[in-house]
Structure formats: C-alpha cells, structure tokens
N, C-alpha and C positions, 0 to 999 in steps of 0.2 A: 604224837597220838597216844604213845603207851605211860608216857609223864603228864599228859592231861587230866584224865579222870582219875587217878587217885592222887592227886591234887587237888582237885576241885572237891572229891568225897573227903578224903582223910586230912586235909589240907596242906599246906606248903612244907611247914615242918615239919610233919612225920611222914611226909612222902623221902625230905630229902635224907631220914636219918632212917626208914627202910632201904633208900635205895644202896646203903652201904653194903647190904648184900650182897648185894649183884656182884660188888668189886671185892667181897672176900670171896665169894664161891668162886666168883671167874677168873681172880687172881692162884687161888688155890690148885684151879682144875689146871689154869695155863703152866702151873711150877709144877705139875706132877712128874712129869718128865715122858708122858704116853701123846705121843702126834695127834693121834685122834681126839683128846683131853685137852688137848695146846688149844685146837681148833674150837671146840665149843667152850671153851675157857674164854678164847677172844671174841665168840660172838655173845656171851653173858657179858662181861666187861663192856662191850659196844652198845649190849641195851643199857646200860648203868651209865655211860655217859650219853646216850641221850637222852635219857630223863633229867638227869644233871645240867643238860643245855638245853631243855624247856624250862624245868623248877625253880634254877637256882635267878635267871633273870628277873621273875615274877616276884620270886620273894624278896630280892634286891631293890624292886621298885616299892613293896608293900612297908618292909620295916625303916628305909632310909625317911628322915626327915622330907618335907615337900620340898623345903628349898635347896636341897642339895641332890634331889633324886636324878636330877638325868647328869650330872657329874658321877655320882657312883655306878648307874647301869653305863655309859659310856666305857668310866675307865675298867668295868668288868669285861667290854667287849673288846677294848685294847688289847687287856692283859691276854686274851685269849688269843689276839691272833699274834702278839708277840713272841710270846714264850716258843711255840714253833719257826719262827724265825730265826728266834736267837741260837734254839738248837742246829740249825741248820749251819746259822754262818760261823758257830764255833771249829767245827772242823776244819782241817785241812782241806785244798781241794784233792782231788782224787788226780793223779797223774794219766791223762789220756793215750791209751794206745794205741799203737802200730800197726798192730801183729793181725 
C-alpha cells in the first residue's frame, strides 16, 4: 500500500532510488547504539523493504524484454526466498538441551 502510490505518481524509478532512504535513515538510527533508536530504525528499514517488494517486481516486469519477462520476475522471486534459506542452513545446528 505505502510503495504503490508513489509509484504510480513519481514512477517506478524514482520511487526505487528515494526509497534508499528509508535504508540510510533506518540503518543509521539502528547503529546508533540507543534501544529505543534500534527499534524505530527496524521499523523504517521494514517500510523500505516493503516498498522494495511492491516496486522492484513491477519494474522487473516493465524494463525486461517480453520474451524473457516471466524468467526474470520468477528468478527475482527464487532469489528472494533463497538467500533466507541459505542463511539458515549455513550455520551449525544448535546443540539441544537437557537442563
């Protein structure tokens, strides 16, 4: 809801290169090193990615060629659920306790 309209007003591109904001400010406030700063640093960061996962599909489907468009929005939605995976299964597992 909050990546559709200024998408659709200022369009695809300049919605996706303001929404870098969101990820310095929010990244900034979350490195401050103040709890209370951490917290609304992660929820600026969390509107910035979901504008990020309205915008960036739309424009994926707008600039790809026709005949390759649902190859690149596919392997865009792969890559998105992978890379959490992958972080997952690189760790060790956690040793289960006892106690």
């Amino acid at each position: 809801m909050i990546g559709s309209y200024p998408a659709e007003k200022y369009g695809r591109k300049l919605t996706m290169l303001a929404n870098n904001l969101f990820f310095i400010v929010g990244s900034a406030m979350a490195a401050s090193g103040n709890l209370t700063a951490l917290f609304i640093g992660r929820f600026i960061l969390g509107l910035g990615v979901g504008i990020v996962s309205v915008v960036c599909p739309v424009l994926l489907s707008e600039i790809a060629p026709e005949a390759s468009r649902g190859v690149i929005t596919t392997f865009h939605q792969v890559r998105l659920s992978d890379g959490p995976f992958r972080t997952a299964s690189d760790r060790p597992p956690r040793p289960i306790s006892c106690s």
